[in-house]
C-alpha positions in Angstrom: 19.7 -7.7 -8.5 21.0 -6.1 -11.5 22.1 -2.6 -11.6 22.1 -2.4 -15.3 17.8 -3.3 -15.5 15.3 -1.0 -14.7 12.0 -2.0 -14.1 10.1 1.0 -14.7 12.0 1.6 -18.1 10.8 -1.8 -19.2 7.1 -1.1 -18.5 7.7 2.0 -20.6 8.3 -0.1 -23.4 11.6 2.2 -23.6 14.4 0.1 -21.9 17.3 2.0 -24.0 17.7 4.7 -21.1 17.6 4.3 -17.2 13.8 5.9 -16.2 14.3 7.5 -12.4 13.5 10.7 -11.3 16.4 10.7 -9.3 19.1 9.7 -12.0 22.3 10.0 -9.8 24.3 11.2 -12.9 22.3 9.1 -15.3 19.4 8.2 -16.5 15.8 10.0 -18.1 12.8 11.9 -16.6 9.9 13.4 -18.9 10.1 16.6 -19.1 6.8 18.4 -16.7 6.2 15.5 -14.9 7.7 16.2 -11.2 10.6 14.6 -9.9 9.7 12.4 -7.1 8.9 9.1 -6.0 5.4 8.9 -6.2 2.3 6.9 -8.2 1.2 10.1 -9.3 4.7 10.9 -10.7 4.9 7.7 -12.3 1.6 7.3 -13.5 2.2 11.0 -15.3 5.5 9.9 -16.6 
């Protein structure tokens, strides 16, 4: 496992930034779209 890849970033298309809606200190969430760990959240973002 690599720390540094992030899966949902890459199916983005946008693998510059770490996606999560948790970032622990880093990392990217659209803006509106809530934070949490579901397929609706991920399908919004």
């Amino acid at each position: 496992m690599d720390p540094a890849y992030n899966c949902f970033a890459w199916a983005a298309g946008d693998a510059s930034i770490y996606w999560d809606p948790f970032p622990r200190g880093r990392g990217w969430w659209p803006v509106g779209v809530p934070r949490e760990r579901t397929l609706p959240a991920y399908l919004a973002a």
